[in-house]
N, C-alpha and C positions, 0 to 999 in steps of 0.2 A: 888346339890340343892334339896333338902327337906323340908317338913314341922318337927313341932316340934316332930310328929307321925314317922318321917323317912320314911314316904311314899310320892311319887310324887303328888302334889297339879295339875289336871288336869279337865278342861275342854272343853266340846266340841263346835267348831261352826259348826253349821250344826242342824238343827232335822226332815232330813228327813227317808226316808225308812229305807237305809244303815247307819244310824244312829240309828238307835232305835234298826233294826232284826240282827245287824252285829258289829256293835262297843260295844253297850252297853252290850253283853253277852263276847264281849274278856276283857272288862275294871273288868266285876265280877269275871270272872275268875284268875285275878290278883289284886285282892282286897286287897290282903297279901304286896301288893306296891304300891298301887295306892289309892288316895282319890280323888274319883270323886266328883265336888264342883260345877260345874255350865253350864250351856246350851246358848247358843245364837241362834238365827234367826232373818232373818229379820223381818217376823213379829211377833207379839204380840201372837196372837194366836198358831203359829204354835209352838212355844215355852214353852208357857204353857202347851198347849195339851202332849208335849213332854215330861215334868217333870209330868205330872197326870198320865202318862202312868202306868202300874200296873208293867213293869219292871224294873222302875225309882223311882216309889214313894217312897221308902225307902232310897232312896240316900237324898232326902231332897233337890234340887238341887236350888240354885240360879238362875232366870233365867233374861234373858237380851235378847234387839230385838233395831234393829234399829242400825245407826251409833253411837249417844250417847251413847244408850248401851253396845257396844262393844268397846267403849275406854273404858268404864269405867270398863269393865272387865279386860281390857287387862293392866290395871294400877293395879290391886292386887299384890300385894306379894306373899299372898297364892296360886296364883295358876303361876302354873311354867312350864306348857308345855298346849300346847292343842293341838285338833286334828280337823283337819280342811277338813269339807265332806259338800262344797258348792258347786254350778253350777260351771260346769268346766270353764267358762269364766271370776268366780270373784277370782278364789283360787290363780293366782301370788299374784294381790294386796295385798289379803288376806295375805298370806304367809308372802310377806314383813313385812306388817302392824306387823304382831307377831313378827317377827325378831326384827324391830327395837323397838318393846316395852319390850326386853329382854326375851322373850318365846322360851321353846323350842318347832318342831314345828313336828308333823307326819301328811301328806298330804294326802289326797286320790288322788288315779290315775283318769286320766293321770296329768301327774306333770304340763301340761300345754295344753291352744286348739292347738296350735302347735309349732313347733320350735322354730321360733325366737323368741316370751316371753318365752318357757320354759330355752331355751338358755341365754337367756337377768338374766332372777331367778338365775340359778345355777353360772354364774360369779359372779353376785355381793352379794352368800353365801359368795363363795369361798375366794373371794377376803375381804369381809366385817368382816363375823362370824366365819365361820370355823375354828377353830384351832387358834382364836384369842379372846383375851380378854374375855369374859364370856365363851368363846367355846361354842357355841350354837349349838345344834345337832338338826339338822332337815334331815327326811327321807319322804320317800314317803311310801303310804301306800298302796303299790301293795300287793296284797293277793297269787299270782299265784307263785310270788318269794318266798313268804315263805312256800310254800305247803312241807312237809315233800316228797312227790312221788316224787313230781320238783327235789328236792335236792338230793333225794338218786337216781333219772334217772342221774343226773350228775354227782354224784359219781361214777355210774359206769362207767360212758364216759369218765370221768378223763379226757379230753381235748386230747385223743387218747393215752392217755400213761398208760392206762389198757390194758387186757388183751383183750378187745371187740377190739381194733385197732383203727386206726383214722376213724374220717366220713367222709363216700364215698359221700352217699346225702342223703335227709331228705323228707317228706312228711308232713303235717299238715292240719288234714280237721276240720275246725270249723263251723257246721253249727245249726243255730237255727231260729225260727220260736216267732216273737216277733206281740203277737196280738194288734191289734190298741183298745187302752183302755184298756190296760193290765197295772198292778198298777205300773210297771216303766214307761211306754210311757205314760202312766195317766200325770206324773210329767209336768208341765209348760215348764218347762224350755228343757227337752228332746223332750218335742212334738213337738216344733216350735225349732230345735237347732240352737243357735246363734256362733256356731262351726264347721270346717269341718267334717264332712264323719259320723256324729249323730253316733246311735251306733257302728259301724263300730272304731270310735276313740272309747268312751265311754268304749265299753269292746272289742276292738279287743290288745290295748296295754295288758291287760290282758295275751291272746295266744302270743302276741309277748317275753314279757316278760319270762313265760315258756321256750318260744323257747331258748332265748336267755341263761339261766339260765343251761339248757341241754348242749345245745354248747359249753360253754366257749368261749376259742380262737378261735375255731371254727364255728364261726357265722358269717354268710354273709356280704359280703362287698360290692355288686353289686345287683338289683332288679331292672327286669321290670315288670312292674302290669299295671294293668285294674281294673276300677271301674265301677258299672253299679247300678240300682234302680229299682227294680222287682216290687215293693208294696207303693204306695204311701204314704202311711201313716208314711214310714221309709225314706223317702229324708232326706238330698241329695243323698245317696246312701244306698243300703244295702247290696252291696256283691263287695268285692272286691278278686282280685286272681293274685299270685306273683310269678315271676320265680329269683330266687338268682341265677347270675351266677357266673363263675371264674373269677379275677380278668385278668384285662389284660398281667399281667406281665405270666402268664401262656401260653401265645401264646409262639408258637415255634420260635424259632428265625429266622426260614425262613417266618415268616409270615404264616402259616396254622392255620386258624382259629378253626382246630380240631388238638389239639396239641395229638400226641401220648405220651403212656406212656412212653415211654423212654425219655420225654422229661420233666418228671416231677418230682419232688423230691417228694416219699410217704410220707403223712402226712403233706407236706408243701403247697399244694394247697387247696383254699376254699370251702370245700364242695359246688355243689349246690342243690336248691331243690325247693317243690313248698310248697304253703302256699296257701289255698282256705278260706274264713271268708265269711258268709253269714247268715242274720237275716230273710231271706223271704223264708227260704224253707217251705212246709206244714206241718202245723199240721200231729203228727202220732201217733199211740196208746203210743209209746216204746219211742219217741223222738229219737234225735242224738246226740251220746255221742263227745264228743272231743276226738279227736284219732293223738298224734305225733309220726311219724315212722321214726327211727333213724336208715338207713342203716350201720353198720361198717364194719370195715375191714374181722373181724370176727364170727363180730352176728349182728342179729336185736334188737332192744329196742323198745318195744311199750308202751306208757304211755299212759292210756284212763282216761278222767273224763268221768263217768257215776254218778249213785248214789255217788261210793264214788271213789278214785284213784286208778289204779292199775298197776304197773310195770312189763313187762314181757321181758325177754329173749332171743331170741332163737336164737340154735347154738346148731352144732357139736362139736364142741371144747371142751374139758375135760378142759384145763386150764379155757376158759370163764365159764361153767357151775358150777364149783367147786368157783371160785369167785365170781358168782352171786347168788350161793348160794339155795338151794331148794328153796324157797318160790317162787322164784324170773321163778321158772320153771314152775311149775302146775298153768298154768291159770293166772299166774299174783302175785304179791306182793300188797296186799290190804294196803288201806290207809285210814283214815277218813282224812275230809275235815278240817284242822285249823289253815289255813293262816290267818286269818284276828286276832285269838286269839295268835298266836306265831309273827305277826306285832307290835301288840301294847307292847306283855312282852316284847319283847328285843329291844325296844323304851326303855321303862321305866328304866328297867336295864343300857341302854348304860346311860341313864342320869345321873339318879342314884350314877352308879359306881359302881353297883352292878356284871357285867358280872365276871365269873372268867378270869384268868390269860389267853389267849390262845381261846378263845371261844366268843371273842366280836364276833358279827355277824352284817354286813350291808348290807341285802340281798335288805333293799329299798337306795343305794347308789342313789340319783339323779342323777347321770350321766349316771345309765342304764336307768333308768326311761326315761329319755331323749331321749336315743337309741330309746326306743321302741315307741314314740311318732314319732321319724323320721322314720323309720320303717313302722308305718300306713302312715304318710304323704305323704310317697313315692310311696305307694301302690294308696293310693287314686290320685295322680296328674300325675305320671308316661306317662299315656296313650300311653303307650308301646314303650317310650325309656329310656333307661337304666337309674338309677342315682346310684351314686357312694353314702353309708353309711358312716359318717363319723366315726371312732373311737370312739367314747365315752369313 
């Protein structure tokens, strides 16, 4: 589905922050397939502001606000996918709304405020659009999945069947310092959230995501967590922290609750590990970088976001180091940051039908999206008994 240009006819709903500093520079960068054609918001204003913008004004954009507005968009021809960056509490309806007006659809995280509407969304893709009649491709528009560092930390991990060995357990410290009146907590809609666990969902699916991306098969089935609220200004909570444990079937068969290794098959039991997320630490000259430490068999993997991504290795092991390759040794494998610009090209592309042969990529599949929403849910409500992760 194309226009007469052979480029994807796309608009956005949405014009706020993450819409103007973050979408609008990955849709330029794919201009070569994309005709950006039009803006919605609910209101009036915020919509126009949004096309005067001096990043936008040469797009020319049509703009639209309100409910009339947005059917009326959402009945063009010309535009044939959109990207949809509202208040996480309207984006199912929203989603559907596009689905059933034959749109394709790329979603901003998280796919839903929690499970059961994000769960309730991806059945009735599944069941409805997917792989039927228009085939309508909707993903999510997690940025962390498509980070180039995420994808090559997982490459090396290979799901334990590289040369690093399977994962023993994991570490993950996410912390950051979100000032009250800071131009996202500014936002209406984040300041009073009409959602569980305010930023804590907002961007901890983010790190889960990552996590999960690393792991593979390899990714927790078991979490007990705690939630807690340091700083008022970030309610309901602002720091949550999770222990992944073994699943049960790893107890010994005589019942000891600390199974010995010989009682376990290497590689076939669930890593565990901890996961810390917190938005109330203090201001500090340097900040705190996001740091995943991925114990193996054979090596360590540390993937840090600071400024920009970096992958490191370490290990004795001549087969891991010869695999992982020098870069991957001294200090790290640098990375720039361009999830949210490689999100939207290979959105466009999978529409398209442009991917080549062998190379489609669906790093925002809804169903992980999903995960990572039960992931925080579990964290935030847990209050220290276990819940079982479903599959996704």
């Amino acid at each position: 589905m194309s226009s007469s240009s052979g480029k994807l006819g796309l608009a956005i709903l949405g014009a706020g922050i993450f819409a103007l500093e973050a979408h609008v520079p990955a849709i330029k960068a794919s201009s070569d397939i994309i005709d950006f054609k039009a803006v919605y918001s609910r209101s009036s204003r915020t919509a126009t502001s949004f096309s005067l913008d001096k990043q936008v004004a040469d797009f020319k954009l049509d703009v639209y606000h309100g409910d009339d507005g947005l059917e009326e968009l959402l009945k063009r021809d010309d535009i044939h996918a959109v990207i949809i960056a509202l208040p996480i509490p309207k984006q199912p309806e929203i989603v559907e709304k596009a689905l059933r007006a034959g749109k394709h659809v790329l979603s901003e995280k998280p796919i839903g405020p929690d499970v059961a509407s994000a769960k309730k969304l991806v059945e009735m893709y599944e069941s409805e659009f997917k792989n039927k009649g228009q085939n309508l491709e909707w993903r999510v528009a997690e940025n962390f999945a498509h980070e180039p560092a995420v994808l090559r930390a997982a490459e090396l991990v290979g799901s334990g069947k590289s040369p690093l060995g399977p994962v023993l357990y994991y570490d993950v410290k996410v912390v950051n310092n979100v000032k009250s009146g800071s131009k996202y907590h500014a936002t209406e809609w984040r300041n009073v959230p009409q959602y569980q666990g305010g930023f804590l969902m907002d961007g901890g699916v983010h790190s889960v995501a990552a996590l999960r991306v690393i792991l593979g098969s390899a990714k927790p089935t078991h979490l007990v967590g705690q939630s807690s609220l340091h700083r008022t200004h970030l309610g309901p909570h602002d720091t949550i922290f999770a222990i992944t444990s073994l699943p049960s079937s790893t107890v010994s068969p005589h019942g000891d609750p600390f199974p010995q290794p010989e009682n376990l098959e290497m590689g076939k039991s669930t890593p565990s590990g901890t996961f810390l997320m917190s938005f109330s630490a203090p201001r500090t000259p340097e900040g705190t970088p996001q740091v995943y430490t991925i114990t193996c068999l054979n090596a360590v993997l540390k993937v840090t976001m600071g400024g920009k991504w970096t992958v490191e290795v370490l290990s004795e092991d001549p087969s891991v180091l010869s695999f992982a390759g020098a870069a991957a040794q001294k200090g790290g494998e640098s990375f720039d940051s361009v999830g949210v610009k490689e999100e939207v090209r290979q959105f466009a592309e999978k529409v398209l039908g442009k991917s080549k042969d062998g190379e489609v990529k669906n790093n925002g599949e809804p169903r992980g999206a999903l995960w990572d929403v039960e992931f925080v849910q579990a964290a935030l409500r847990s209050g220290g008994k276990e819940i079982v992760l479903a599959d996704q």
